[in-house]
N, C-alpha and C positions, 0 to 999 in steps of 0.2 A: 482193497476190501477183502478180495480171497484170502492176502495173506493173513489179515490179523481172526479170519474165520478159524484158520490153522491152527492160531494161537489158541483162542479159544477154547475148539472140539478138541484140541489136543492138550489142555491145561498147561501151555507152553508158559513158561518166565518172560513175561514185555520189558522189552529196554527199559534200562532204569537211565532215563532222563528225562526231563520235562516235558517235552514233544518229542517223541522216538520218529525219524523220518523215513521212508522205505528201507532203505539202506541199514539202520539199525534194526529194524527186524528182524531183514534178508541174514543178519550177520549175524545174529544170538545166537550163541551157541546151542539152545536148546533147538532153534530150530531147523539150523544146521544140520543136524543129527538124527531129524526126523522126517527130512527126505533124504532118496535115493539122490546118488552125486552129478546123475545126469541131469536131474530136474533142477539140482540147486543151481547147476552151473547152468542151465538156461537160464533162468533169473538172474543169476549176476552177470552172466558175463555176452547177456542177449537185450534179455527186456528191460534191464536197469540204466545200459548202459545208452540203448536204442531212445529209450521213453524220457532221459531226461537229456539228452540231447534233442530231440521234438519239444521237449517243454520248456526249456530255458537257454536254450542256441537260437540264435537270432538266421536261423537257415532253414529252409527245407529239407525234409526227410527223402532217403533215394526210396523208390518203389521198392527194389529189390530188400534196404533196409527192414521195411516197413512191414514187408512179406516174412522176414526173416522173424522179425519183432512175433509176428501175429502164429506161426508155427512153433515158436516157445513156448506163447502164450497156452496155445491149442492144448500142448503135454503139458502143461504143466493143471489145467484145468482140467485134462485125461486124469493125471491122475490123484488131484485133489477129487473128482466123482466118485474115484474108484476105493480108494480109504474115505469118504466121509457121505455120501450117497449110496451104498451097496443096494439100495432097494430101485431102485432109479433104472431104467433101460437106456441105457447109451449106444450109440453106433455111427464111432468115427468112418466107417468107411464112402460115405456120404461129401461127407466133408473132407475128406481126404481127396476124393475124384473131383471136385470142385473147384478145391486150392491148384490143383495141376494145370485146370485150365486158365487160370489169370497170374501165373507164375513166369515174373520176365524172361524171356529168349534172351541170348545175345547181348552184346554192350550197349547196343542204341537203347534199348528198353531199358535197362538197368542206368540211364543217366536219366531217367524223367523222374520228378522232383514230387512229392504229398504235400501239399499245403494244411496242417491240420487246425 
């Protein structure tokens, strides 16, 4: 839903195909271009990769995954507020001391499983 917000406030070009699916979005080259490289590469190669593996893998998600998914998520929403909300008071640092504390230790932790 953020992303196609993107498109929108940003009068980006939508995939020209019938049902464009994340992935075509993610890929358009206009919107490619319209974020910085670090955020684009969290979306593809964090939450795209993470979220449809949860959706259409017949497995459980690792916690550590999950965490991993959800701190892409976090910037990448940092900085869709920060180009398309400037009036808005945001304050990661809240959420930042939060995340630390349910963030798996060690390998035992990092093999328990999200059922989502």
């Amino acid at each position: 839903m953020t992303v196609r917000r993107v498109y929108k406030y940003s009068s980006l070009r939508i995939p020209e195909k019938d049902r464009p699916t994340l992935g075509d979005y993610l890929h358009e080259e206009t919107f490619k271009e319209k974020l910085p490289a670090t955020v684009f590469q969290k979306l593809v190669g964090v939450i795209l990769p993470i979220g449809n593996s949860a959706t259409h893998d017949e497995k459980f998600t690792k916690v550590n995954e999950a965490l991993k998914s959800l701190r892409a998520l976090f910037d990448f929403m940092r900085w869709f507020h920060a180009h398309h909300s400037p009036n808005l008071v945001f304050t990661p640092p809240r959420f930042r001391e939060w995340f630390s504390t349910i963030t798996p230790k060690g390998s035992e932790d990092e093999s328990k499983l999200i059922n989502f």
